[in-house]
PDB file of N, CA, C, O and CB in Angstrom:
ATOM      1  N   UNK A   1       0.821  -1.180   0.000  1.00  0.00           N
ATOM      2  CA  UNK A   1       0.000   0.000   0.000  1.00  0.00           C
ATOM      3  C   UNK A   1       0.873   1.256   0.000  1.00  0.00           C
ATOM      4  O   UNK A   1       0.705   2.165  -0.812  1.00  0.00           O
ATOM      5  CB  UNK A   1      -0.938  -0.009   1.201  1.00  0.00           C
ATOM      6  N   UNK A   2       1.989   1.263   1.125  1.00  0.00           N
ATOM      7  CA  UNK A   2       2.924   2.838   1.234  1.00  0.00           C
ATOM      8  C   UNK A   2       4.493   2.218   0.699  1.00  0.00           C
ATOM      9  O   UNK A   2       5.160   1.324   1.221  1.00  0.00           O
ATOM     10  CB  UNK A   2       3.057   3.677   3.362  1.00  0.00           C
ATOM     11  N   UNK A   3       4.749   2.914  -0.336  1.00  0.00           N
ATOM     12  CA  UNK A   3       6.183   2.709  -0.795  1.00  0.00           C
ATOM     13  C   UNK A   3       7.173   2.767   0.728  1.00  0.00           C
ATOM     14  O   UNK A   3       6.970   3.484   1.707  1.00  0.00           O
ATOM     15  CB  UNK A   3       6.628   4.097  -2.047  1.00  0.00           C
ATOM     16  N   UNK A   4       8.026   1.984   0.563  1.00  0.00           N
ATOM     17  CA  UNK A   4       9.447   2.092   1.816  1.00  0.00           C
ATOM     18  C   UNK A   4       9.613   3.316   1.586  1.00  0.00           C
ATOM     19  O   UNK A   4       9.432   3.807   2.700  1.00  0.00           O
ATOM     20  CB  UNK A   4      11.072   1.181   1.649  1.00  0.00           C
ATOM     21  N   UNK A   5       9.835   4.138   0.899  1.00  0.00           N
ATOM     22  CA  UNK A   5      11.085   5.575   0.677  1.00  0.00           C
ATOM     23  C   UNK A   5       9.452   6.874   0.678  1.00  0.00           C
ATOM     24  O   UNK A   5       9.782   8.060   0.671  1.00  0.00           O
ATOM     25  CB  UNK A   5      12.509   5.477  -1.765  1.00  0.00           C
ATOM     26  N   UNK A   6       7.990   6.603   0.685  1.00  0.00           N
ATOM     27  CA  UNK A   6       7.331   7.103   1.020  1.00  0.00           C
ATOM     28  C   UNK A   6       7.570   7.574   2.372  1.00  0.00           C
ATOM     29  O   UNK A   6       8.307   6.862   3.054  1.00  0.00           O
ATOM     30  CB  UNK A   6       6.526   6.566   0.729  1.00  0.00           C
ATOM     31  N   UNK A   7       6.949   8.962   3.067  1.00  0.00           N
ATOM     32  CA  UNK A   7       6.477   9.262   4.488  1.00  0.00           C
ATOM     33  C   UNK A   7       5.622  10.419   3.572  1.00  0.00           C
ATOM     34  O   UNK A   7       5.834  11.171   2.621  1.00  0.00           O
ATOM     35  CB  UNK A   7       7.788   9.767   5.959  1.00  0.00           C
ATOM     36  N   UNK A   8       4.253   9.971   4.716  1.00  0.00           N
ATOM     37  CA  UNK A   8       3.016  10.685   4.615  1.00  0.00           C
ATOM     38  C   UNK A   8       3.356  11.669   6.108  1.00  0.00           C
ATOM     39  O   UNK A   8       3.711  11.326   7.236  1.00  0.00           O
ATOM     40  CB  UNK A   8       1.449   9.501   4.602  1.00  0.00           C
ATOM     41  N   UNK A   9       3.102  12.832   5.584  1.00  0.00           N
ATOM     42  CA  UNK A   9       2.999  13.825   6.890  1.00  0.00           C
ATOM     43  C   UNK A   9       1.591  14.107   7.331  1.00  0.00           C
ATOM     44  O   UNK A   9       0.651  14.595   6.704  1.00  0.00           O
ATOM     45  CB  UNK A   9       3.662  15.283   6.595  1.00  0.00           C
ATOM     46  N   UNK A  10       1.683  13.665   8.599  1.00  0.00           N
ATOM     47  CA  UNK A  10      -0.456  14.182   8.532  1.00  0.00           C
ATOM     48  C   UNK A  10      -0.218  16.029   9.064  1.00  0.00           C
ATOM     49  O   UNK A  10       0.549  16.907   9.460  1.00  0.00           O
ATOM     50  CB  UNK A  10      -2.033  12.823  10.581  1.00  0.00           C
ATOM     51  N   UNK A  11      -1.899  15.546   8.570  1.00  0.00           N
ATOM     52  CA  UNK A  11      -2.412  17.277   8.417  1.00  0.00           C
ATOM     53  C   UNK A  11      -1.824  18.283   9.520  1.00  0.00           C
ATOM     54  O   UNK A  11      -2.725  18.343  10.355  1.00  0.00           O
ATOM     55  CB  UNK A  11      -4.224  17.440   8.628  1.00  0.00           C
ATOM     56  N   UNK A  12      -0.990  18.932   9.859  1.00  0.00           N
ATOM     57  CA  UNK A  12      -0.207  20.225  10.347  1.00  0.00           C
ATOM     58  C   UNK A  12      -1.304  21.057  10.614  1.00  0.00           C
ATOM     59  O   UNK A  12      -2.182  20.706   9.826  1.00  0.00           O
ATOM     60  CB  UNK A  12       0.865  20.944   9.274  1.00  0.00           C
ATOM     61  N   UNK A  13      -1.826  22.236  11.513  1.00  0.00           N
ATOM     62  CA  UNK A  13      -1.994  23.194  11.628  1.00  0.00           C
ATOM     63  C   UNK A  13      -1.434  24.549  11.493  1.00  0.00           C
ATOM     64  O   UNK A  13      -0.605  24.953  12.308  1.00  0.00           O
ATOM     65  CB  UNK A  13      -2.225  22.981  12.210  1.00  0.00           C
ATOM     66  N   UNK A  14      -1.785  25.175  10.645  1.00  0.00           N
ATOM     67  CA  UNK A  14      -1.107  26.795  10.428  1.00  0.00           C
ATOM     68  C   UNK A  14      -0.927  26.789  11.568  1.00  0.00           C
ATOM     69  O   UNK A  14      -1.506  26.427  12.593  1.00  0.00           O
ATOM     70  CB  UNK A  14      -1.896  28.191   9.860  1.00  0.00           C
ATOM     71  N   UNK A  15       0.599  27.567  11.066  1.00  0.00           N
ATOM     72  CA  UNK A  15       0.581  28.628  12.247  1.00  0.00           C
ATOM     73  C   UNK A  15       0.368  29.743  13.357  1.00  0.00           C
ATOM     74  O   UNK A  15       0.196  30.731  12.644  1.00  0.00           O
ATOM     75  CB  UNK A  15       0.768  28.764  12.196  1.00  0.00           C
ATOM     76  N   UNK A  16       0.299  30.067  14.319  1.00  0.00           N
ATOM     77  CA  UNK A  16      -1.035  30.473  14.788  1.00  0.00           C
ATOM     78  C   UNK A  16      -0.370  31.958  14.513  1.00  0.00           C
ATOM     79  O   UNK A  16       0.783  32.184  14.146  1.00  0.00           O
ATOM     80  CB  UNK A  16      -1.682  29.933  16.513  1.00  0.00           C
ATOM     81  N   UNK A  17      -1.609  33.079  14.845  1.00  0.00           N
ATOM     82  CA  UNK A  17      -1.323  34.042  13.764  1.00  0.00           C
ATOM     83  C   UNK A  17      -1.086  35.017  15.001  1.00  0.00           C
ATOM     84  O   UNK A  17      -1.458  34.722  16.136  1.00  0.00           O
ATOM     85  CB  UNK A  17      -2.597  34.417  12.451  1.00  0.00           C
ATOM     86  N   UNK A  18      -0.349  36.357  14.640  1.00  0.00           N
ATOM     87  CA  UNK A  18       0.187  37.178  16.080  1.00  0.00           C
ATOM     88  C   UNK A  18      -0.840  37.929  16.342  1.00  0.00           C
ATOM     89  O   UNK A  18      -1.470  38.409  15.399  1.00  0.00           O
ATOM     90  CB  UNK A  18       1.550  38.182  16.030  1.00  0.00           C
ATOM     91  N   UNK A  19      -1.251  38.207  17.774  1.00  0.00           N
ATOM     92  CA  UNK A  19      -2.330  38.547  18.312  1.00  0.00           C
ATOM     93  C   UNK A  19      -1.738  40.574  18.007  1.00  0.00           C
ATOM     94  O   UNK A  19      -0.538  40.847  18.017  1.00  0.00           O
ATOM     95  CB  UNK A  19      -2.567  37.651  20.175  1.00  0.00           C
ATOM     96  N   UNK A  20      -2.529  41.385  17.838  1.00  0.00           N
ATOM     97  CA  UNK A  20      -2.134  42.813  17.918  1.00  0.00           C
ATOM     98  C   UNK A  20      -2.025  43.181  19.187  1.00  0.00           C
ATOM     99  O   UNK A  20      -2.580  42.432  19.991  1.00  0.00           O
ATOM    100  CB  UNK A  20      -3.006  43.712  17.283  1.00  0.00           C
ATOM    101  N   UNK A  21      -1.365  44.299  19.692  1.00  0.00           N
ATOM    102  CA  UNK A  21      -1.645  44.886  21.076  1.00  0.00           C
ATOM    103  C   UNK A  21      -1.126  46.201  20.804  1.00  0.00           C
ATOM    104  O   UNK A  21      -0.387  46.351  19.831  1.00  0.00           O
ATOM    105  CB  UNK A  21      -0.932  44.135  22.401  1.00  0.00           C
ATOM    106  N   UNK A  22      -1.504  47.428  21.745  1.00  0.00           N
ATOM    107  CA  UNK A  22      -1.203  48.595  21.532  1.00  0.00           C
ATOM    108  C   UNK A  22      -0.481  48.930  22.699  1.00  0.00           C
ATOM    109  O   UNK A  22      -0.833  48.755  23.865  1.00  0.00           O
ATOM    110  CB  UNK A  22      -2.259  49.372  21.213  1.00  0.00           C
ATOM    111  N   UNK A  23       0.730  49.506  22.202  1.00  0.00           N
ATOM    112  CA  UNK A  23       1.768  49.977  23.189  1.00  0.00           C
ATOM    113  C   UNK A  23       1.028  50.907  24.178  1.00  0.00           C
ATOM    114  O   UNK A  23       0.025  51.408  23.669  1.00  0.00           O
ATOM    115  CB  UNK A  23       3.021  50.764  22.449  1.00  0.00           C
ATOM    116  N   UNK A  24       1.328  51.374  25.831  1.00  0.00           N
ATOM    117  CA  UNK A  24       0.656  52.289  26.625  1.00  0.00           C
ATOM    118  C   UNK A  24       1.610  53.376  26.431  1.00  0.00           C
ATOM    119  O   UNK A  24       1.134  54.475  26.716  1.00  0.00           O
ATOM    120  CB  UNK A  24       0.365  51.856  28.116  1.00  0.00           C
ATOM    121  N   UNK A  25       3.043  53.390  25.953  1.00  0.00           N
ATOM    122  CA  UNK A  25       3.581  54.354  26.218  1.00  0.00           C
ATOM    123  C   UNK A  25       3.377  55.345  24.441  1.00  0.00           C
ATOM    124  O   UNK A  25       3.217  56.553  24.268  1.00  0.00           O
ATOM    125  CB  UNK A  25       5.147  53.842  26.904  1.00  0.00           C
ATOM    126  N   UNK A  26       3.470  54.266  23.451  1.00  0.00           N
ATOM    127  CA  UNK A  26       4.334  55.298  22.332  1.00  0.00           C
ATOM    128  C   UNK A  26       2.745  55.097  21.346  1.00  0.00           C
ATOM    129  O   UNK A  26       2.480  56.048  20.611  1.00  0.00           O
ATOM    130  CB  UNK A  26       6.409  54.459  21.375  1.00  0.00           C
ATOM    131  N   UNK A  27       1.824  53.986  21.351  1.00  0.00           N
ATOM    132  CA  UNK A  27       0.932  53.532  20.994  1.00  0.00           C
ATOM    133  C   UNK A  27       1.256  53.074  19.703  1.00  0.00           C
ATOM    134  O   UNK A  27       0.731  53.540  18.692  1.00  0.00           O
ATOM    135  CB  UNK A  27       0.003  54.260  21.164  1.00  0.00           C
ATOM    136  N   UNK A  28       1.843  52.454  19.699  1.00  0.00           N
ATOM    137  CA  UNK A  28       2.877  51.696  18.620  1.00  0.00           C
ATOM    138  C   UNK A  28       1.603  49.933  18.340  1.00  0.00           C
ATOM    139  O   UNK A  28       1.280  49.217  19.288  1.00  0.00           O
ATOM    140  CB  UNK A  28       5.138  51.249  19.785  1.00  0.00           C
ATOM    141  N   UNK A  29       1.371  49.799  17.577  1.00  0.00           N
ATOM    142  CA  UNK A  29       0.855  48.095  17.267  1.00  0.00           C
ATOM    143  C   UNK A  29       2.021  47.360  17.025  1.00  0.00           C
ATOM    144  O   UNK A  29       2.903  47.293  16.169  1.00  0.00           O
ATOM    145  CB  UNK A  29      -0.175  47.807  15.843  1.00  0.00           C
ATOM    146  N   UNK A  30       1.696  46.804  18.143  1.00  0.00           N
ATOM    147  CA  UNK A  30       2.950  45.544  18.213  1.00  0.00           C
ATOM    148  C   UNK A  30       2.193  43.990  18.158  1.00  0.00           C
ATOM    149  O   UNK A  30       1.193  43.739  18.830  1.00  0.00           O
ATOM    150  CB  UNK A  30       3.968  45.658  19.974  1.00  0.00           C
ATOM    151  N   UNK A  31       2.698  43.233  17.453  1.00  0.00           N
ATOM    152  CA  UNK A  31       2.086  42.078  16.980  1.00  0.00           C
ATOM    153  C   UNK A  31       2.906  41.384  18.146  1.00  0.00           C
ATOM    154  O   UNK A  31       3.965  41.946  18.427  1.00  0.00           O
ATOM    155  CB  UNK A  31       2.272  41.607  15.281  1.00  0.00           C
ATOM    156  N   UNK A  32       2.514  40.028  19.006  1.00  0.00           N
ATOM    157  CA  UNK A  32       2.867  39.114  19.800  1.00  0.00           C
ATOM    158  C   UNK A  32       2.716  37.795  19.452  1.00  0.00           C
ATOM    159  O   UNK A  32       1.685  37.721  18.783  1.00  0.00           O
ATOM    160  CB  UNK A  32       2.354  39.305  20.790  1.00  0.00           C
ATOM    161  N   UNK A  33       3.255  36.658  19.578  1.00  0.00           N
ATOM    162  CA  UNK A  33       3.037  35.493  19.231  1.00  0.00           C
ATOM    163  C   UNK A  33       2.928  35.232  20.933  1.00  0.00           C
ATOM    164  O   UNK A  33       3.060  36.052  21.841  1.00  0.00           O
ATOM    165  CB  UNK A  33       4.180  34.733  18.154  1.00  0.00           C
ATOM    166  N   UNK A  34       2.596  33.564  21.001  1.00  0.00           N
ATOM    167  CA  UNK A  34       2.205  32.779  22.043  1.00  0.00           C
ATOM    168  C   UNK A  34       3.855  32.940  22.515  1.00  0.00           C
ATOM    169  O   UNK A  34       3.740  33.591  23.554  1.00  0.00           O
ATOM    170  CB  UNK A  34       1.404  31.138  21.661  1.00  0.00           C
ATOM    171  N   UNK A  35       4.953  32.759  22.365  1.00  0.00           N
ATOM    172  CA  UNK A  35       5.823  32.559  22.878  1.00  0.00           C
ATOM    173  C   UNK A  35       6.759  33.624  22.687  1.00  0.00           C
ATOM    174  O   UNK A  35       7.963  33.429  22.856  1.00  0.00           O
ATOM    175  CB  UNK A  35       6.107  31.492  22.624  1.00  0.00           C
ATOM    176  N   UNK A  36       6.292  34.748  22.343  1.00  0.00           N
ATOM    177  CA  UNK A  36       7.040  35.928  22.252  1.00  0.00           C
ATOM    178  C   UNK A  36       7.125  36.366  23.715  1.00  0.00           C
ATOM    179  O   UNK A  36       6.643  35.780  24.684  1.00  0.00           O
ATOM    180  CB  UNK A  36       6.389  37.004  21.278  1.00  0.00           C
ATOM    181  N   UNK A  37       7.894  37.609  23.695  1.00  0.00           N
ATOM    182  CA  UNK A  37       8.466  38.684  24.665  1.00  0.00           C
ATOM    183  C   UNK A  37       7.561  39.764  25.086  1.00  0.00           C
ATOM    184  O   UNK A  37       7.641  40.635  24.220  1.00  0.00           O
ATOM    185  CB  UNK A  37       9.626  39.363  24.063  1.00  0.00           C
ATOM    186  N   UNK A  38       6.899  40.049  25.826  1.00  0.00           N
ATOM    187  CA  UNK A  38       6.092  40.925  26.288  1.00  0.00           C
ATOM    188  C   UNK A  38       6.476  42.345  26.071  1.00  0.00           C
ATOM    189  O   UNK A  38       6.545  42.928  27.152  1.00  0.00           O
ATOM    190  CB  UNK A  38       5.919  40.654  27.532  1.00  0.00           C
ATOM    191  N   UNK A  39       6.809  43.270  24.835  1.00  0.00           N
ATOM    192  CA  UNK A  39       7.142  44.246  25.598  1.00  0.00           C
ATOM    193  C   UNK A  39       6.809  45.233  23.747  1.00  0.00           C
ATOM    194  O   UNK A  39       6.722  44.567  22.715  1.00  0.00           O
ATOM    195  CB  UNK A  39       9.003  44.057  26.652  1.00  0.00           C
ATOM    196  N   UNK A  40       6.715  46.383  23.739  1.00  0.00           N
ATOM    197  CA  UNK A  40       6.904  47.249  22.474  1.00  0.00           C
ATOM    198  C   UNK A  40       8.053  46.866  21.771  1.00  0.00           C
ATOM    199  O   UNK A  40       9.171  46.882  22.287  1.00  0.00           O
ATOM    200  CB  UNK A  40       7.028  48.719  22.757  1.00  0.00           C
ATOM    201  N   UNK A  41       7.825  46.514  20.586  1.00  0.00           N
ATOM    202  CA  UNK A  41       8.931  46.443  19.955  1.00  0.00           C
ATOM    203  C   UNK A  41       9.526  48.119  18.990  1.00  0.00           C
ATOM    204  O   UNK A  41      10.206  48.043  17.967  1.00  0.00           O
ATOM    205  CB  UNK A  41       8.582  45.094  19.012  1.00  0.00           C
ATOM    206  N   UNK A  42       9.165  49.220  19.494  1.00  0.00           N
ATOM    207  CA  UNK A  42       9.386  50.251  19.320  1.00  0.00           C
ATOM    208  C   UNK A  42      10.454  50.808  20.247  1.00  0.00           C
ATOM    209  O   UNK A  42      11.651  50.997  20.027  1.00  0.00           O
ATOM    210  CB  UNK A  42       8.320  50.763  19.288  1.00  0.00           C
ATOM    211  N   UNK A  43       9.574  51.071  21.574  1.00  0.00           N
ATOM    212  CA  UNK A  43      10.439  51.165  22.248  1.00  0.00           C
ATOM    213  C   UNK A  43      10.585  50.350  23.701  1.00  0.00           C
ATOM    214  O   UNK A  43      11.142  50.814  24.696  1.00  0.00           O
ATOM    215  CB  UNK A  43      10.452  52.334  22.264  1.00  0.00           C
ATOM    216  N   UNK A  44      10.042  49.203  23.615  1.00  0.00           N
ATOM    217  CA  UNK A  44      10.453  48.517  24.682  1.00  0.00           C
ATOM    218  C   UNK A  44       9.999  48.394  25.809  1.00  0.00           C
ATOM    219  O   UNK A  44      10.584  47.820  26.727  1.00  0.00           O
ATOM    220  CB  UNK A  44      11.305  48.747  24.890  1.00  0.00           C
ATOM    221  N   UNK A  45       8.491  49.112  25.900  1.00  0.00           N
ATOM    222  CA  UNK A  45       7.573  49.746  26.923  1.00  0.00           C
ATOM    223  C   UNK A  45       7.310  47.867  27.407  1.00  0.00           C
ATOM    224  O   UNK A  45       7.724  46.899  26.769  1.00  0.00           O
ATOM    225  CB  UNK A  45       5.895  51.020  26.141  1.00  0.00           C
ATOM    226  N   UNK A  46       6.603  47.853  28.549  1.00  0.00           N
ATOM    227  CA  UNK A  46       6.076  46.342  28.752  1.00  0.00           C
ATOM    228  C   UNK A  46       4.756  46.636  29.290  1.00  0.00           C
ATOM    229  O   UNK A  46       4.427  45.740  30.068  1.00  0.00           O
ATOM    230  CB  UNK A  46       6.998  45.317  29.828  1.00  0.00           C
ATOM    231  N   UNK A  47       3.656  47.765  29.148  1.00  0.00           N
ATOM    232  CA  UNK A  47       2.554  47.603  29.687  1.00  0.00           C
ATOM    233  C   UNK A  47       1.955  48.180  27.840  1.00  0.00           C
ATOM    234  O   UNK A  47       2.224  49.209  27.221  1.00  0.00           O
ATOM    235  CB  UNK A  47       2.258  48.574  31.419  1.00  0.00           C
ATOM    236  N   UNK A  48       1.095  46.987  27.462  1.00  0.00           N
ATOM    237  CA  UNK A  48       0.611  46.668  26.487  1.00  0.00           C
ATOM    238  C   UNK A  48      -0.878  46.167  26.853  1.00  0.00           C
ATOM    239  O   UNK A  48      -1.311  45.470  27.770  1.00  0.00           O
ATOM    240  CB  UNK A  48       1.494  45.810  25.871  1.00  0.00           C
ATOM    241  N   UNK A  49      -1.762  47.112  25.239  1.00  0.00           N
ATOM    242  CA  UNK A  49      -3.234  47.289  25.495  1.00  0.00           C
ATOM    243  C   UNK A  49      -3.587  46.617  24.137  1.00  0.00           C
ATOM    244  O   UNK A  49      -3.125  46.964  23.050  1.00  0.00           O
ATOM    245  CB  UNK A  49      -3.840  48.971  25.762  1.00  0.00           C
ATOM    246  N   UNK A  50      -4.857  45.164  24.447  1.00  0.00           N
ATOM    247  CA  UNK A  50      -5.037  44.849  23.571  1.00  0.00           C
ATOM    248  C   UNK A  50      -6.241  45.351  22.922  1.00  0.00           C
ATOM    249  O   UNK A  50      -7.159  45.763  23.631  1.00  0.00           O
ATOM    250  CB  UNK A  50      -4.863  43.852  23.699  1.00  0.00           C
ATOM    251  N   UNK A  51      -6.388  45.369  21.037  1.00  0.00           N
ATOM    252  CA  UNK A  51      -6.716  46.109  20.815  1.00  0.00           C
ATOM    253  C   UNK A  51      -8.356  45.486  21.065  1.00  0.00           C
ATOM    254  O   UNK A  51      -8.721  44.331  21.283  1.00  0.00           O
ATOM    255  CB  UNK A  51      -6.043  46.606  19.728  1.00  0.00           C
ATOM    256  N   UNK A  52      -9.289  46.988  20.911  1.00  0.00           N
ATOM    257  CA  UNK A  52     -11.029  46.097  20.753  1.00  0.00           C
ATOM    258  C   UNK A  52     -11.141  45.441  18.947  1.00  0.00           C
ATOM    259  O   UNK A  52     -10.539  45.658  17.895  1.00  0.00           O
ATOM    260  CB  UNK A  52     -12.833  47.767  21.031  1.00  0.00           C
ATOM    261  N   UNK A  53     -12.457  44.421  19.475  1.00  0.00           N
ATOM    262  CA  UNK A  53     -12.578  43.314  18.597  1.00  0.00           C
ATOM    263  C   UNK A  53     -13.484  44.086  17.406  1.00  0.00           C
ATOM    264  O   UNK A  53     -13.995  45.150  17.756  1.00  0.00           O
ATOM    265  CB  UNK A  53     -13.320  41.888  19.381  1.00  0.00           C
ATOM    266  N   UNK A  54     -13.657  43.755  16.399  1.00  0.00           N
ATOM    267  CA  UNK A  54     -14.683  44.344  15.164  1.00  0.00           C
ATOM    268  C   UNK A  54     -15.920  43.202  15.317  1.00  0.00           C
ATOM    269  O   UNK A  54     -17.033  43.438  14.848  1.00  0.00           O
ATOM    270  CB  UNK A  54     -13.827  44.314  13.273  1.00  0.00           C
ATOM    271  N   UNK A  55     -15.681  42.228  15.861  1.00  0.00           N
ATOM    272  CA  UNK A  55     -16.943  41.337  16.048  1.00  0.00           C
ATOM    273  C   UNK A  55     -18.164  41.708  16.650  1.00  0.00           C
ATOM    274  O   UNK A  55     -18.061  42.743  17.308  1.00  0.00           O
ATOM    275  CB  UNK A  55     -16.648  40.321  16.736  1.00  0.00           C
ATOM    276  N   UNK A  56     -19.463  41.119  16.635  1.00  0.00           N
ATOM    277  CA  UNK A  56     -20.592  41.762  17.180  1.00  0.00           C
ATOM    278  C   UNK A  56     -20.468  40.755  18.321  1.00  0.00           C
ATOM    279  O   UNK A  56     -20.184  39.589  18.046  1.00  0.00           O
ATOM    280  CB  UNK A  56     -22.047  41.881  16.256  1.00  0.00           C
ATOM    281  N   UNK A  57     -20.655  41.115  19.522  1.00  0.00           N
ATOM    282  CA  UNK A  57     -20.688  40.164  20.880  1.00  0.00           C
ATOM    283  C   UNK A  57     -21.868  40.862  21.390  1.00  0.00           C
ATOM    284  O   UNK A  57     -21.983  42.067  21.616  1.00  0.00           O
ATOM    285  CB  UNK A  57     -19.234  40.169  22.043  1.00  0.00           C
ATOM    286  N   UNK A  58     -23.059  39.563  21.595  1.00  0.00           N
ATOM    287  CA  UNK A  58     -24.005  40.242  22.138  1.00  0.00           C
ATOM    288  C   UNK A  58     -24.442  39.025  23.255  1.00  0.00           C
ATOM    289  O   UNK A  58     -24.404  37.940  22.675  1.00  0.00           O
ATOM    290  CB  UNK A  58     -25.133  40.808  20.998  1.00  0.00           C
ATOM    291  N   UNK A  59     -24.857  38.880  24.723  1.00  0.00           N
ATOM    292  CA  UNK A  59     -24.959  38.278  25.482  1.00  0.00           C
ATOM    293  C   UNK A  59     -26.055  38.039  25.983  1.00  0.00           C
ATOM    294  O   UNK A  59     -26.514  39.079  26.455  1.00  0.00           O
ATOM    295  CB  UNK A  59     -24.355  38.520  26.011  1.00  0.00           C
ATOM    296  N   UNK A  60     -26.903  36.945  26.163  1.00  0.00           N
ATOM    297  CA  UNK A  60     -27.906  36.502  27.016  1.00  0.00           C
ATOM    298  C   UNK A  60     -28.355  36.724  28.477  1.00  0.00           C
ATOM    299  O   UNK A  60     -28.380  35.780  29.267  1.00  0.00           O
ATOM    300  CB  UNK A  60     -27.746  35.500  26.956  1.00  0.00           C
ATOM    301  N   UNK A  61     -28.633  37.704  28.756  1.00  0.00           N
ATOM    302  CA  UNK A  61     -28.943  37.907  30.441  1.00  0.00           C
ATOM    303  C   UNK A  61     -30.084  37.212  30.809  1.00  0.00           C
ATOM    304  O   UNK A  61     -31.130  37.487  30.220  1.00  0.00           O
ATOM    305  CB  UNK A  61     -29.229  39.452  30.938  1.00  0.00           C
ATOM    306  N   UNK A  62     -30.079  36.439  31.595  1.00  0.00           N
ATOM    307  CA  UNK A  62     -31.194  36.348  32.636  1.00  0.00           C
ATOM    308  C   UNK A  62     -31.247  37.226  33.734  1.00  0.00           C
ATOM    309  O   UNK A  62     -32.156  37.130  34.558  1.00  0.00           O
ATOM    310  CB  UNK A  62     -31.208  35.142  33.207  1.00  0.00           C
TER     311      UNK A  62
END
């Protein structure tokens, strides 16, 4: 059925994509990955604001 010198790679997931955040000091958009460095890549600030969503979020109250 699978040739010897065959290898099947199974299905991979993209890579996950960098979340935006807005610098507090210079307001710089700085993109972050999951395993990135916390901080402006402008100037290096580390208190970072993420940005609001364009989605409609609407919630169920009881």
């Amino acid at each position: 059925m699978f040739s010897e010198g065959l290898l099947l790679k199974p299905d991979m997931d993209p890579p996950p994509q960098p979340i935006r955040y807005l610098c507090g000091d210079c307001g710089a958009e700085t993109p972050l990955y999951t395993d990135g460095v916390l901080q402006c890549c402008v100037c290096f600030y580390k208190i970072l604001y993420k940005k609001r969503t364009h989605r409609v979020l609407q919630y169920e109250a009881r």
